[in-house]
N, C-alpha and C positions, 0 to 999 in steps of 0.2 A: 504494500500500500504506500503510495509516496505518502512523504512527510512536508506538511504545508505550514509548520510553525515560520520556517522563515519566509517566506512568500508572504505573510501576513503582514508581519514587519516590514518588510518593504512595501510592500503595498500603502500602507502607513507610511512609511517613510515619505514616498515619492507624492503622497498628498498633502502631507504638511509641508513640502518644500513647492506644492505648484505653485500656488497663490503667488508667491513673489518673484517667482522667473513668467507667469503670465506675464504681469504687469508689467516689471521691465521690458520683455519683450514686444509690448502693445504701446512703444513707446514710439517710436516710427511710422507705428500706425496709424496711431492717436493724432500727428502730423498729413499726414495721410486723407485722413477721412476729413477733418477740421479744413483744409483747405479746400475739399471738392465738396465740402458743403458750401463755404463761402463762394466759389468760384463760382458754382454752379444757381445758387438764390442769386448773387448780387452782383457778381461781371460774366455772365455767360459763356455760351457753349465753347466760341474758340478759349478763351482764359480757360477752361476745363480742360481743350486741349491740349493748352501748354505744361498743364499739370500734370496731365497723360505721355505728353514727350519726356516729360523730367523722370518718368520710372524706372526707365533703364538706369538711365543714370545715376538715379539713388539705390537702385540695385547692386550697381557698380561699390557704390562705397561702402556697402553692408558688406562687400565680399573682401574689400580691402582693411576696413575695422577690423572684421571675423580674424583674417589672417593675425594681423597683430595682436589683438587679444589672446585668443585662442594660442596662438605661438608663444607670448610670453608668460603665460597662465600655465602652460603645461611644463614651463623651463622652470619659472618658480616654484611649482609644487614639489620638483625633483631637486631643487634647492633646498626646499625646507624637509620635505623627506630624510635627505640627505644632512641637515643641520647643517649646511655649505653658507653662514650666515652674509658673510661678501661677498660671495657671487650671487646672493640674490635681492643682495640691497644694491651692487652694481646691475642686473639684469633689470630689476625696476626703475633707479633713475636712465641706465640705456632707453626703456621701452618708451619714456613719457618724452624726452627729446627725437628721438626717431619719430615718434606720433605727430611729434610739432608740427617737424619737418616734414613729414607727407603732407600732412593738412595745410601745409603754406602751399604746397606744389598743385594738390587739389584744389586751393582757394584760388590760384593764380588761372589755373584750365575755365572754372568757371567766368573769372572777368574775361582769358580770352575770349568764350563764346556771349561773353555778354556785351562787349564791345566792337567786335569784327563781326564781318561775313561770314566767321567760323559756323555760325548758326544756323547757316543754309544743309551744316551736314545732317542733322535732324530735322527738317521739315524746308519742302518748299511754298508752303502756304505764304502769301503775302500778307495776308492779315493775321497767322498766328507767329511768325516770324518777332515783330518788334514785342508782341507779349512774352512769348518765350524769353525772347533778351533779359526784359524786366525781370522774370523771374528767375534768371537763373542770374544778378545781379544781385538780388536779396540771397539766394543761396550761399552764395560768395564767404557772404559774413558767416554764417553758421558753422564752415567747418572745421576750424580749429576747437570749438567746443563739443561738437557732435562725435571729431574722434577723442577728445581729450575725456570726455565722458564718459564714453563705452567704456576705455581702458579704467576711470576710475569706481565705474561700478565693479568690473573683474577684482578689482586689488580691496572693495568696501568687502566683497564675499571672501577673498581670504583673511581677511583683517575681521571676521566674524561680524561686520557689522550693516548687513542687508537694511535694517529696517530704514537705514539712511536712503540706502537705494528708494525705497518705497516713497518714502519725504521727496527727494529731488522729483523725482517721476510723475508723481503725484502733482508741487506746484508747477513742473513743468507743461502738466496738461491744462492747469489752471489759467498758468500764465498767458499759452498759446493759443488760447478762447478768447480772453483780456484783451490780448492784444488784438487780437484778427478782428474783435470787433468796432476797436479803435481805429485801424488802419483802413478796413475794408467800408465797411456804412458809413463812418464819422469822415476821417479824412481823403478817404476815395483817391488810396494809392493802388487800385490795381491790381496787376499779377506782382510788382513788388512789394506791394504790402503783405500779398497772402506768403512770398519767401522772407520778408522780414520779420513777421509775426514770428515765424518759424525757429529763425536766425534767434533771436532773441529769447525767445523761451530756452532757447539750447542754453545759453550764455548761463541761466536760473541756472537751470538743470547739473550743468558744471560745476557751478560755483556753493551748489548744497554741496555736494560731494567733495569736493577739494578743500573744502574748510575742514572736513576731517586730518586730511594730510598735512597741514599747514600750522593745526594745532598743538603741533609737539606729542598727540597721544595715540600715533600711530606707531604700531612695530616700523611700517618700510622708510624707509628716510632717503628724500632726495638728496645725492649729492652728483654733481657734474664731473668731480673730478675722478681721475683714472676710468673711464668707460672704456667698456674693449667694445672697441665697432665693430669688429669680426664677428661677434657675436649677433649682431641685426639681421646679417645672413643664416645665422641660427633659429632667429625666431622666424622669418618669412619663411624657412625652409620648414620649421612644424609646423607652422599653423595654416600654409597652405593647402593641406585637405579639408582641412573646418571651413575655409573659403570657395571651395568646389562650385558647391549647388549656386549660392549667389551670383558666382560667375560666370557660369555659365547660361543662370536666368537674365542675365543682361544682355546676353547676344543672343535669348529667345525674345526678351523684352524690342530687340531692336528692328527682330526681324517680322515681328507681330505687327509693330505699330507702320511698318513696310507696308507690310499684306491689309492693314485695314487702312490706309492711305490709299491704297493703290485700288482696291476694291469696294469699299463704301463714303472713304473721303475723312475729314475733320472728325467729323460728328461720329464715326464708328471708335476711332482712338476715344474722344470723350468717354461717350457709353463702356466706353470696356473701362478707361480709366478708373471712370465711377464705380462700377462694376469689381474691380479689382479693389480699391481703395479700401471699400467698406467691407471686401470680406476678409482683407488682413487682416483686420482688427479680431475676426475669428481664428484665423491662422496665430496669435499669439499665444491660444489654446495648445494648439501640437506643439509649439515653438517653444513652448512652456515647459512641455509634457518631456520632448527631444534634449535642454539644458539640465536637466534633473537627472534624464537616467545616464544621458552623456558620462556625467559625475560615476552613476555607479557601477555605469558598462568598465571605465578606467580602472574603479577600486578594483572591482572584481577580478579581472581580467591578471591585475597586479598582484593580487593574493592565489590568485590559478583559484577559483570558489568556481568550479564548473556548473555547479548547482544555480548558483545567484546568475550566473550571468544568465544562461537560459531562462531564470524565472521572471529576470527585468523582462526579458521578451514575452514571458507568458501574461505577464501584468497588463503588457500591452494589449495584446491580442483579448484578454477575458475583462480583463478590466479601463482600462485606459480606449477602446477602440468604440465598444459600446457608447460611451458617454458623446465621443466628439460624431458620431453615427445623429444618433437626438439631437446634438447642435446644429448640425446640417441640414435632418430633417426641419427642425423648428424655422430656420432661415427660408427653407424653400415653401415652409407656408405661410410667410411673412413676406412675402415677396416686395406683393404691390405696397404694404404702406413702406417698406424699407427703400425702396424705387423712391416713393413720395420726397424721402428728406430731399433727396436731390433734385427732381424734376416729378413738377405738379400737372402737364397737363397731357392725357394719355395720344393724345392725336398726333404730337411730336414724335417723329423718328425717335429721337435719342431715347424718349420713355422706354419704348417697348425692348429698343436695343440692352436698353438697360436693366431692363425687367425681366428680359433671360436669361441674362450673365446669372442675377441673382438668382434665379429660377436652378441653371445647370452647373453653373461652377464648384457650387457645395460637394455634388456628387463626389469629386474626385479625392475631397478632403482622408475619407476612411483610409482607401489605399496610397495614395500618397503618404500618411502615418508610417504605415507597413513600410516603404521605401526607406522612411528618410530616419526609421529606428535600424533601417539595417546599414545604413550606411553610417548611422554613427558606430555601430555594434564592429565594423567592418575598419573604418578607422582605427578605433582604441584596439583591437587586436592585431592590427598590421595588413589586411588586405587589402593591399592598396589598388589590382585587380579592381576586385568587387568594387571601390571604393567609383575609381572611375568610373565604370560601367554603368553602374547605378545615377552617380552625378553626373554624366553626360546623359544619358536614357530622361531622366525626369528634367533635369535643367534646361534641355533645349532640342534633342534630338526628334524625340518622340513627336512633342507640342509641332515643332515648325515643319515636319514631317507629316502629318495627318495634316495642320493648317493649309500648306502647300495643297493637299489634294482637294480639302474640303471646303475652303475659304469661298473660292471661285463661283461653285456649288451652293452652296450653302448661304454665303452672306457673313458675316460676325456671326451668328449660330456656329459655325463650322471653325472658330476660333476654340470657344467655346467647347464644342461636342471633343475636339480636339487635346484641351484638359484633362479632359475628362478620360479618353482613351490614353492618356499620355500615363495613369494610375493602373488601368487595367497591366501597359505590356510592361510598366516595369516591377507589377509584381509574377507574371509571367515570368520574367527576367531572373529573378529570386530562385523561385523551383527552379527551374533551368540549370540555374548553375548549381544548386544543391546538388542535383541529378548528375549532372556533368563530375561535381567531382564525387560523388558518394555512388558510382554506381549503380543508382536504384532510386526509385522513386522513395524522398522522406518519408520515414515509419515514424518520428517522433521533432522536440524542438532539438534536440542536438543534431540532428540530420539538415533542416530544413537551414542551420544556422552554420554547417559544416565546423562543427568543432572537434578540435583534432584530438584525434582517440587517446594522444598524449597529453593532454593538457588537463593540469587536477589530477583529482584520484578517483579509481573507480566507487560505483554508490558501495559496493560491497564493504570497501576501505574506510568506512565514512559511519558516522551517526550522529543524527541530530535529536536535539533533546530543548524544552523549548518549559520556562519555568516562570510560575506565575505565582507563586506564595511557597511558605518555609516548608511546607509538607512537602512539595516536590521537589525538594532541595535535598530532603535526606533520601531520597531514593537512587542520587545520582550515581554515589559512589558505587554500590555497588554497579549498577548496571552500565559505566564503564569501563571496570575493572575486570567485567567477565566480558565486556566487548572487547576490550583487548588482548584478554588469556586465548578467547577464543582466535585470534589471531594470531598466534604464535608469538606475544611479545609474553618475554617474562616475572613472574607473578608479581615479585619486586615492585616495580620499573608501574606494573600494571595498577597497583594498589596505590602509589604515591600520585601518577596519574586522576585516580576514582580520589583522593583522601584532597587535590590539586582542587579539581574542578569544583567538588563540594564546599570548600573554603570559600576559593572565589564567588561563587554565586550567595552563600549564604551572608556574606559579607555585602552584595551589593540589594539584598532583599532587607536586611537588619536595616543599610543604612540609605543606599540610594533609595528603595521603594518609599521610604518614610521623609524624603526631602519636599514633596509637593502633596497633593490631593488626587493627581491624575492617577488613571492605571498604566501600570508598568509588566515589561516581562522582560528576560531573558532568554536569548538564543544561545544556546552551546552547540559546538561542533567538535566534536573528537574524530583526526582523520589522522591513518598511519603512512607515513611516506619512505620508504626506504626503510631503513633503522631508525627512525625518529615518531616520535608518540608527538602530537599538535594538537594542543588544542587551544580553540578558539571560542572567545564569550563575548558575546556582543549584547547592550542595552540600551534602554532610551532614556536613561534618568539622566541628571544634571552630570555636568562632565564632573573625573573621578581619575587620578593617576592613582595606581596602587605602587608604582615602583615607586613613586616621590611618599608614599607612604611607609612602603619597606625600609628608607631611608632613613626615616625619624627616629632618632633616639629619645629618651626620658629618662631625667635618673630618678625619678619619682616611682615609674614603675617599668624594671624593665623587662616584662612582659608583655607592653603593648604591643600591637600590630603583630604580637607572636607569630601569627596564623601569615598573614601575608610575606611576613619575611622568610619564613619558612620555605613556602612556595617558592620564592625569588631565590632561597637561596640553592634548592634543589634541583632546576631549571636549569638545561646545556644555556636558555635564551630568553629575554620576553622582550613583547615588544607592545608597546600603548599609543593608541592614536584615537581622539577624538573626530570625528568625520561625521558632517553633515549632521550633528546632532546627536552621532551615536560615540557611546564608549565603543571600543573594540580592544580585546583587550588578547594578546596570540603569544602562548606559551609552550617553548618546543622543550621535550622529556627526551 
């Protein structure tokens, strides 16, 4: 019978940590939507268009952020992993001047095409041309804090301090309402008011977050001097798979708004714009869902937990795929008033154009899920195969591949239905190559996810035990200690193991269970590798080192902490990491 204790815990897990990767991730969108409502009530359709031509290009900088982030996020954690404390207080101040300096380089693209005929490369329309300009003039300002922000939400989340993320995010949505409607109805700037609105709420957005850094009461500390720049090519060179998908949706973004230029005109870019804008803001649901398990595809994958990793997928699939299924549904029968914010009157082209973006686009949300967890799942283990395949398949291959046939055909619909097939082949894509390298059609999640026969330990090796008060605390001992007899480890080795794990858990019900009001449990894992007895306890109570506890002396009584020091001091190892809100606490015998 599988064992579901830890599956629970996760499961748990990954829903106490969505809420605040939604929202920051709804933070671009939130931009997003706030402009094509303005654009669209109060300077019309071509200004929507110009908003619709800038997609790609904000696409573009989601893929270039992602990189840096992501690249120096993942150098950092292997700094602090490693307690490498100067190479990761130099890897931080390197990452926040490299961000400068791209963002100077991006701010500068933008004035070229806001001031030249550069602008004729995206559209030849004559009357959306000088809006464009405008708005990609207001953009200008924004990017030195739009990337300098990203990077300082990554460094709020290892500096444990999210809920600041939530503060900036929050008045930056506030802000960029404030203003748009200052800029756009009061003083009737235009498409440069709806990217200065934008610009400026970023500036908020930043400067919550960086007040952190600036306050002396951050671990990472800027300093300029001695940066190794070699190292920049370090981080573009990780973080360039995190970047993939983005990148490659800018050069389906560029080829789309071709094909509805070329085929319905202005007003089709609009409509999909629109169209697109407002179902981001749904899309920061999976994008929410994808940063969370990202996180624990990594741990997993790092501790070889062949268990967990498979179960993040199954979380997906049973629980995380259902939920965003009903989001979709609900959108597609919310259509017409959702159509409404944007365009009121149904006899207009753009309405209806618009009304089945909303109507078909949803469809694709479920399976596209499925894609973009395997391709993180595909990353964090090193497939970088799969990793392409899959980010070229949904980024751009599939989408302008069907458009191409069906645009013609079809109208915008054929953009659309286009999406939508674009989910279908590349989770066809998935089986396939499961098949491809496992010989046979998947019998189970380790097949379908091709994880390799070596990696972890078989379930046989393995036993999980999952505890929720002191009675099930005293049963542990034994029934590790004949889980290991019966595995040929001996009796010794076995009973100190069973005498190990019962300390530690009854030590973290005594006192972690009794630090709050919530309910609590413990996961244990005893798994044998080689000659080495491992075991591993993971909980959700308030964080708790025990080795900094093994550590303490008393001359008052020096029998305290008996029990844990005991353990520490019988142990070939241990090792304590708080992560994501959990103890985990890994003792090798």
């Amino acid at each position: 019978m599988e064992d579901k204790s830890d599956r629970k815990m996760l499961t748990k897990l990954i829903y106490r940590l969505l809420p605040n990767q939604i929202l920051l991730a709804a933070v671009g969108s939130i931009n997003g939507l706030v402009s094509s409502y303005f654009a669209t009530n109060y300077l019309g359709v071509m200004s929507m268009s110009a908003v619709g031509l800038y997609s790609p290009i904000s696409m573009l900088l989601v893929a270039i952020s992602t990189v840096l982030v992501s690249g120096s996020t993942i150098m950092c954690g292997k700094y602090m992993g490693r307690n490498q404390q100067d190479k990761l207080q130099k890897n931080y101040s390197l990452t926040l001047v490299f961000t400068f300096i791209v963002s100077l380089v991006l701010a500068g693209f933008h004035l070229l095409t806001a001031l030249t005929p550069f602008a004729r490369v995206f559209t030849k329309d004559p009357e959306v041309i000088p809006l464009f300009q405008r708005y990609m003039l207001g953009q200008s300002l924004g990017q030195i804090p739009f990337f300098l922000g990203c990077q300082f939400s990554a460094d709020l989340l290892m500096e444990n301090k999210g809920n600041r993320v939530i503060v900036a995010t929050t008045t930056y949505m506030i802000s960029t309402v404030i203003f748009n409607i200052v800029f756009i109805p009061v003083l009737k700037l235009g498409t440069f008011g709806l990217a200065l609105a934008s610009a400026l709420g970023l500036w908020i957005f930043m400067a919550v977050q960086g007040q952190f850094f600036v306050s002396g009461k951050s671990h990472l500390k800027f300093n300029a001097r001695g940066l190794e720049w070699k190292e920049s090519l370090s981080i573009v060179h990780t973080g360039i798979p995190g970047g993939l998908s983005s990148g490659y949706q800018t050069i389906r973004g560029i080829v789309v708004n071709s094909l509805l230029a070329m085929y319905i005109g202005s007003v089709g870019i609009s409509a999909y714009a629109s169209a697109d804008n407002l179902l981001r803001i749904t899309w920061s649901v999976p994008i929410g869902m994808l940063i969370v398990c990202r996180m624990l595809f990594s741990i997993s994958i790092g501790e070889e937990d062949r268990r967990t990793v498979a179960d993040i997928m199954r979380v997906m699939f049973r629980s995380l795929l259902p939920v965003l299924s009903l989001m979709c549904l609900a959108l597609i029968l919310l259509a017409v008033p959702i159509t409404r914010i944007f365009y009121r009157d149904p006899s207009e082209p753009v309405y209806n154009m618009t009304l089945w973006g909303i109507r078909i686009i949803p469809l694709c949300m479920p399976m596209s899920l499925i894609c973009t967890f395997f391709v993180c799942y595909a990353q964090a283990s090193n497939k970088q195969f799969l990793v392409h395949l899959l980010s070229a398949m949904d980024g751009v291959i599939d989408v302008v591949a069907c458009a191409v046939i069906l645009t013609p055909i079809m109208g915008i619909n054929g953009v659309y239905i286009s999406i939508v097939l674009n989910g279908v082949l590349t989770t066809i894509a998935i089986v396939i190559y499961s098949i491809a390298r496992k010989k046979r059609f998947p019998r189970n999640m380790d097949d379908l996810m091709v994880i390799p026969d070596d990696f972890g330990v078989p379930d046989e090796d393995r036993i999980d035990i999952s505890v929720r008060n002191m009675d099930e605390v005293m049963d542990l001992s034994v029934k590790v200690q004949e889980f290991c007899e019966k595995h040929g480890k001996e009796k010794e080795r076995a009973s100190i193991a069973g005498l190990a794990i019962e300390e530690m858990a009854g030590n973290i019900v005594d006192h972690g269970f009794k630090k709050d009001k919530k309910k609590h449990s413990i996961d244990i894992r005893v798994t044998l590798k080689g000659e080495d007895i491992i075991l591993r306890i993971k909980d959700d109570c308030v964080p708790f080192d025990p080795g900094a506890r093994a550590q303490m002396r008393s001359d008052k009584d020096p029998l305290k902490n008996i029990g844990i020091k005991t353990v520490f001091g019988l142990a070939k190892s241990t090792e304590y990491q708080n992560m994501l809100g959990l103890n985990v606490l890994t003792i090798r015998l």
